[in-house]
N, CA, C and O atoms as CSV, one atom per row, in Angstrom:
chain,resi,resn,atom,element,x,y,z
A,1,UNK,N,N,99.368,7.888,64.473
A,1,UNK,CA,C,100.554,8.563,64.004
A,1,UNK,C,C,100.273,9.991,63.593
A,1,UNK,O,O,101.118,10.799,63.977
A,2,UNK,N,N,99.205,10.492,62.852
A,2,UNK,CA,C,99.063,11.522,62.626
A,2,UNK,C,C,98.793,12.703,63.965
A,2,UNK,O,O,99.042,13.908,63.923
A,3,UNK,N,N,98.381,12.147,64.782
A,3,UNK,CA,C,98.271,13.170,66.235
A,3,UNK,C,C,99.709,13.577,66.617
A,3,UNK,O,O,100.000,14.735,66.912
A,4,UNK,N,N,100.884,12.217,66.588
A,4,UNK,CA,C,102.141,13.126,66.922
A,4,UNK,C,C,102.614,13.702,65.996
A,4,UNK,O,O,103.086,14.763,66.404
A,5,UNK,N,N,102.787,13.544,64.642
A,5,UNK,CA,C,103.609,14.797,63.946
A,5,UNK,C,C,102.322,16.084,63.722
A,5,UNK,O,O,102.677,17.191,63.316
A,6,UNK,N,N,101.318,15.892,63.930
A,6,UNK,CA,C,100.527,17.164,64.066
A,6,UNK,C,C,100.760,17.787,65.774
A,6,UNK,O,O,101.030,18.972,65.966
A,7,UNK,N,N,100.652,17.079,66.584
A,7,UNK,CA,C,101.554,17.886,68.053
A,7,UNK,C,C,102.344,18.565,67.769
A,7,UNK,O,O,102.435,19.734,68.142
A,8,UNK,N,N,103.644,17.555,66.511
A,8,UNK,CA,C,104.744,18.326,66.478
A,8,UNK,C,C,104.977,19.764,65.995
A,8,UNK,O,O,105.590,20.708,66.494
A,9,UNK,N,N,104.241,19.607,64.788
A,9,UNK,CA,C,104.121,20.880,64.416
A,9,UNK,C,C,103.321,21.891,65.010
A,9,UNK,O,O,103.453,23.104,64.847
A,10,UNK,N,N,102.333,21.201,65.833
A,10,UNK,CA,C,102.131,22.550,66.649
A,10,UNK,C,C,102.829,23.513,67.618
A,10,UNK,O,O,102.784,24.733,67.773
A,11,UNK,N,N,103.462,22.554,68.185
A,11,UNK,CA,C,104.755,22.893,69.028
A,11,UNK,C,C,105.731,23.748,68.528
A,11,UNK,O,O,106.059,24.813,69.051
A,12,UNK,N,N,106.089,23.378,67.740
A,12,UNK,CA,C,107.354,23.930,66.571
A,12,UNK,C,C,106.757,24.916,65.798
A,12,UNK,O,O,107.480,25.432,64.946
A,13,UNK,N,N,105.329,25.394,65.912
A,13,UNK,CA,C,104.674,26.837,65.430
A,13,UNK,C,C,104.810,27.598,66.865
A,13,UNK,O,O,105.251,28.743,66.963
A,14,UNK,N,N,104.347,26.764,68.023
A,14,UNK,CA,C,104.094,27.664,69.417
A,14,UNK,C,C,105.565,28.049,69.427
A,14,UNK,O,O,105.745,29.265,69.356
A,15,UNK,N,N,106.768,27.223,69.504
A,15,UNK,CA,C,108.087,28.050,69.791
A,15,UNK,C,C,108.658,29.242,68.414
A,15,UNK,O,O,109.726,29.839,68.552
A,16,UNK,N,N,107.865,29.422,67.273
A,16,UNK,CA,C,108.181,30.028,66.501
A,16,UNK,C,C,107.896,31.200,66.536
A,16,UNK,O,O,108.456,32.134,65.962
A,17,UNK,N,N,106.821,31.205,67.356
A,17,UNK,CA,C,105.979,32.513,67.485
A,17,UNK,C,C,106.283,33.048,68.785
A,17,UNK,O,O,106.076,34.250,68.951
A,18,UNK,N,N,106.782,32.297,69.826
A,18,UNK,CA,C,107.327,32.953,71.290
A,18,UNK,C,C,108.583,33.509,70.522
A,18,UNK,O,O,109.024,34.628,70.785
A,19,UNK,N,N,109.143,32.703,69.571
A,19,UNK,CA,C,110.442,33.720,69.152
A,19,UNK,C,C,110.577,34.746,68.533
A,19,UNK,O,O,111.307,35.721,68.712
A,20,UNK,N,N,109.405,34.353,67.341
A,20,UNK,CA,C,109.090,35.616,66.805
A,20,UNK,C,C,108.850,36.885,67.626
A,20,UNK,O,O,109.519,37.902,67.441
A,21,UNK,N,N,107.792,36.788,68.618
A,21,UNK,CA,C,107.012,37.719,69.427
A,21,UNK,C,C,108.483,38.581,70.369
A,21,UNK,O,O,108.661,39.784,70.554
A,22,UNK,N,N,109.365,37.345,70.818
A,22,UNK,CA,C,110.670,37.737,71.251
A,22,UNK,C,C,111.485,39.100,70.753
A,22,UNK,O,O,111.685,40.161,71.346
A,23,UNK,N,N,111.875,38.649,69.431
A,23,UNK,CA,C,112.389,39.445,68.688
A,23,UNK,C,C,111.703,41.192,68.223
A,23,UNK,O,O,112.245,42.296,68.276
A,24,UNK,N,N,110.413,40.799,67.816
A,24,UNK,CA,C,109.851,42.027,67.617
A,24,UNK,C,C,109.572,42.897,69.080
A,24,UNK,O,O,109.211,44.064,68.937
A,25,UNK,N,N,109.744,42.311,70.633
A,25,UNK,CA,C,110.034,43.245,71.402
A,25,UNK,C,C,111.448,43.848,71.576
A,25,UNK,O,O,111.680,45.054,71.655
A,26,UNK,N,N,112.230,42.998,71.617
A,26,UNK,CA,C,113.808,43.265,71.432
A,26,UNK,C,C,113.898,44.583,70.062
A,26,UNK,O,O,114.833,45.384,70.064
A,27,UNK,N,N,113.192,44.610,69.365
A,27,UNK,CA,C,113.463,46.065,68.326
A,27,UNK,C,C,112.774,46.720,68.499
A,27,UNK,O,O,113.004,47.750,67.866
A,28,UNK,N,N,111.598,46.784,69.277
A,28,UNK,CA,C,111.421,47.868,69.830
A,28,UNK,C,C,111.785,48.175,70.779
A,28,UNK,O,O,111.730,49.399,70.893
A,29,UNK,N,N,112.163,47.690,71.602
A,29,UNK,CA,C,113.223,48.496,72.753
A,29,UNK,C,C,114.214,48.675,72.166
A,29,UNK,O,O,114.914,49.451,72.816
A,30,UNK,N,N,114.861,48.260,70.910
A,30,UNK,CA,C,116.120,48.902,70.615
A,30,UNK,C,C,115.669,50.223,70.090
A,30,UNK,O,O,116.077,51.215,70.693
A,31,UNK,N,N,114.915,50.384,69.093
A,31,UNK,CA,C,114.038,51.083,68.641
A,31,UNK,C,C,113.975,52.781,69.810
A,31,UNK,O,O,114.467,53.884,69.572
A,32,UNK,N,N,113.380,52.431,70.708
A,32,UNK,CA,C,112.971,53.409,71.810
A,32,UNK,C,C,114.356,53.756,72.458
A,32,UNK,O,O,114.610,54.943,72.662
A,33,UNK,N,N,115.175,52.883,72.760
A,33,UNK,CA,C,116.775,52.880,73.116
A,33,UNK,C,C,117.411,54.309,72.338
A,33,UNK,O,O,117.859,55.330,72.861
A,34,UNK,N,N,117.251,53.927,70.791
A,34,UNK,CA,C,117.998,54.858,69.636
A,34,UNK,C,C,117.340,55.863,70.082
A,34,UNK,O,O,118.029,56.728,70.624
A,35,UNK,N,N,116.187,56.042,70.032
A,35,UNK,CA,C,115.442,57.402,70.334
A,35,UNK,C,C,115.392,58.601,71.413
A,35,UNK,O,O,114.963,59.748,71.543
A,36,UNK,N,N,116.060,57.668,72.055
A,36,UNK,CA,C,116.206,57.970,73.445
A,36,UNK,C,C,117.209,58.773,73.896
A,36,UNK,O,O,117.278,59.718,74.682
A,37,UNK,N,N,118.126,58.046,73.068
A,37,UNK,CA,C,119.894,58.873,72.956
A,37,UNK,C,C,119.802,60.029,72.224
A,37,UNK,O,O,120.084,61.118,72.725
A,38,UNK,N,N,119.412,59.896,71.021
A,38,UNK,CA,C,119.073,60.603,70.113
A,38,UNK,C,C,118.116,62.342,70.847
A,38,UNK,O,O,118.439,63.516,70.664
A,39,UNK,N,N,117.259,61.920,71.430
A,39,UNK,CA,C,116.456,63.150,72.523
A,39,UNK,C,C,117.299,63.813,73.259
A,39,UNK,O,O,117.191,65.020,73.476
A,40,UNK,N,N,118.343,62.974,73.772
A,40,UNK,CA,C,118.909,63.188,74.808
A,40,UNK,C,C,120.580,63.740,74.502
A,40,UNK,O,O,121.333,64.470,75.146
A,41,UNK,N,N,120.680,63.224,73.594
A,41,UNK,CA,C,121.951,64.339,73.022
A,41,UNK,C,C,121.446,65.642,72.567
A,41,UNK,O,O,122.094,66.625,72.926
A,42,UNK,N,N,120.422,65.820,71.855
A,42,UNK,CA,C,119.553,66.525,71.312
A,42,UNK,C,C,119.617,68.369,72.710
A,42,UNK,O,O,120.429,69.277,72.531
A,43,UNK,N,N,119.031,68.366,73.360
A,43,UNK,CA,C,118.615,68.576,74.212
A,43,UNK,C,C,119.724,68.872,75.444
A,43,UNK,O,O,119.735,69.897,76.126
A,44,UNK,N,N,120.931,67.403,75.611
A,44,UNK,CA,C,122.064,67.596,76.660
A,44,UNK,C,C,122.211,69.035,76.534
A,44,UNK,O,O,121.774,69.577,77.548
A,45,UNK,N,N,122.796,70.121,75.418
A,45,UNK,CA,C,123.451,71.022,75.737
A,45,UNK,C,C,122.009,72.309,76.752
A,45,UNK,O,O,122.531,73.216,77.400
A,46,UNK,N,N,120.769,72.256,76.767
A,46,UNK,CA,C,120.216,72.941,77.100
A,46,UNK,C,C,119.835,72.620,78.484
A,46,UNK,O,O,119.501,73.500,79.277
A,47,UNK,N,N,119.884,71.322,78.795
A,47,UNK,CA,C,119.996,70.989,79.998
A,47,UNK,C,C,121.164,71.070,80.818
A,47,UNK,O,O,121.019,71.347,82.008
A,48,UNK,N,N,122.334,70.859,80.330
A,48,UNK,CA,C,123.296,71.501,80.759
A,48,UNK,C,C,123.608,72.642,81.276
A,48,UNK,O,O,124.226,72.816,82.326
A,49,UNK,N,N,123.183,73.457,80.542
A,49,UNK,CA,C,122.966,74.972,81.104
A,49,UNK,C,C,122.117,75.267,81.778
A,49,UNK,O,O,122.272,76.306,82.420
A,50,UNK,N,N,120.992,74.588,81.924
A,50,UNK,CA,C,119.900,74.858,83.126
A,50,UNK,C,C,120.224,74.543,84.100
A,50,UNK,O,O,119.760,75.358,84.898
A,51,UNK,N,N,121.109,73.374,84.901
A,51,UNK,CA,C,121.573,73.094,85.382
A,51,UNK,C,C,122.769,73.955,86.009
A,51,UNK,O,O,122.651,74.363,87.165
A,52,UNK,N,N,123.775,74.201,85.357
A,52,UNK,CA,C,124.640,75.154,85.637
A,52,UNK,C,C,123.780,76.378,85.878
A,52,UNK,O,O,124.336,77.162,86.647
A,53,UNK,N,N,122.729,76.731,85.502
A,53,UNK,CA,C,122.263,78.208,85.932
A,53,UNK,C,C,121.667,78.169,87.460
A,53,UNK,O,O,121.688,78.936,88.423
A,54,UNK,N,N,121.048,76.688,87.136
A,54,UNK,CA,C,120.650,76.497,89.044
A,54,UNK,C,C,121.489,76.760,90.305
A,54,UNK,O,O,121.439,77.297,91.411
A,55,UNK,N,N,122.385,75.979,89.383
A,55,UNK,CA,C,123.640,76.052,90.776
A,55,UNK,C,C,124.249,77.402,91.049
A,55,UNK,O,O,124.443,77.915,92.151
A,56,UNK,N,N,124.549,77.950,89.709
A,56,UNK,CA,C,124.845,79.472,90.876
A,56,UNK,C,C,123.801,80.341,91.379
A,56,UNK,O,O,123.969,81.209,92.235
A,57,UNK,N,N,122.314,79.952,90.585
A,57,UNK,CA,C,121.613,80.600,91.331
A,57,UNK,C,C,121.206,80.034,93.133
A,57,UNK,O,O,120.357,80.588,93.832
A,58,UNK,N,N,121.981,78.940,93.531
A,58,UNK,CA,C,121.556,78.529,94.816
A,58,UNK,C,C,122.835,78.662,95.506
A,58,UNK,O,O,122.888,78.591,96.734
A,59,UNK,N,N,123.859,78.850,94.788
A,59,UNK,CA,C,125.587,79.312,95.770
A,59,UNK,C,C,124.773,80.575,95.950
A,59,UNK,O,O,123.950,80.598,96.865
A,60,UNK,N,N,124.901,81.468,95.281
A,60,UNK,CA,C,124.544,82.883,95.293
A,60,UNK,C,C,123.500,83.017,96.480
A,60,UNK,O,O,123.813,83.643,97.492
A,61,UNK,N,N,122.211,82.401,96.338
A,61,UNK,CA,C,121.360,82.467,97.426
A,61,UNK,C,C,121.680,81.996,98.624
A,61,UNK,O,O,121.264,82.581,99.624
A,62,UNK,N,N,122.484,80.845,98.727
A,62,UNK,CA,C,123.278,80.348,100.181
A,62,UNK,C,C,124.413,81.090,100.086
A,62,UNK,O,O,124.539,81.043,101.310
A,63,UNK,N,N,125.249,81.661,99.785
A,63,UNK,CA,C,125.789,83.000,100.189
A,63,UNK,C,C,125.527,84.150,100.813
A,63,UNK,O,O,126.084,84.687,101.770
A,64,UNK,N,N,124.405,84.537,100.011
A,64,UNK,CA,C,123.585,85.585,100.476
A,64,UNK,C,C,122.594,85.329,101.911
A,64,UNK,O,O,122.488,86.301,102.659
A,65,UNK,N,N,122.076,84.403,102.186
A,65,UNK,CA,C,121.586,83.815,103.530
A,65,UNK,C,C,122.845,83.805,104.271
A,65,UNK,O,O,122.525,84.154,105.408
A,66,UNK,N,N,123.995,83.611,104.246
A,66,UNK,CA,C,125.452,82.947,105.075
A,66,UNK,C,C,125.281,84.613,105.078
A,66,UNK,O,O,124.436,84.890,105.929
A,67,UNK,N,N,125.582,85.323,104.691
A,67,UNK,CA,C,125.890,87.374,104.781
A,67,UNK,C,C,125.091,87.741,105.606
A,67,UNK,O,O,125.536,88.240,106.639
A,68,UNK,N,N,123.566,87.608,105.412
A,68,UNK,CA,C,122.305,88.118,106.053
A,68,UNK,C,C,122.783,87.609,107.349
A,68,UNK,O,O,123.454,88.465,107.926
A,69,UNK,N,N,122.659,86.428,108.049
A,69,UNK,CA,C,123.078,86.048,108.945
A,69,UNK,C,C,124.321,86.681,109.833
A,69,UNK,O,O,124.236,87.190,110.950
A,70,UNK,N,N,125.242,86.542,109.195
A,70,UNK,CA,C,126.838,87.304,110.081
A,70,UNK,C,C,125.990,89.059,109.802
A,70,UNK,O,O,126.892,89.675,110.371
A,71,UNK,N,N,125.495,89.622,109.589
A,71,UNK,CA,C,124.737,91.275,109.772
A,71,UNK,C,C,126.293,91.799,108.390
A,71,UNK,O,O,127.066,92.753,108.468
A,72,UNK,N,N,126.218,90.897,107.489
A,72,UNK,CA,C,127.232,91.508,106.315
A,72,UNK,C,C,126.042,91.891,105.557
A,72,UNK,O,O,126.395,92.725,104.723
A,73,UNK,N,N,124.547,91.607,105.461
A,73,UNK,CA,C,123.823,91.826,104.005
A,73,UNK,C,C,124.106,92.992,103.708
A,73,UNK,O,O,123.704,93.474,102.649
């Protein structure tokens, strides 16, 4: 008798600790999640504008190639 309620409780430690172990990854990915947004709002408005600066700097340059071409440069 003592081998099965000592199984048992081993068992019932092994699923305590897959849950445990569960949980403490689940907050750190929430964890890294928050942080993440947080960087990234942080930051959106400067990337934003880098972005927007690309693009007219590549209309402008495919414009300017489309001119060179027709003998408008």
């Amino acid at each position: 008798m003592i081998s099965k309620h000592s199984s048992l409780r081993g068992g019932a430690r092994r699923y305590g600790r897959r849950g445990q172990t569960l949980v403490e990854y689940a907050l750190i990915l929430a964890f890294i999640a928050v942080v993440a947004i947080g960087v990234l709002m942080a930051l959106g408005g400067s990337v934003k504008t880098t972005f927007a600066n690309t693009n007219v700097q590549l209309s402008t340059a495919q414009l300017g190639g489309v001119a060179a071409q027709r003998g408008g440069g």
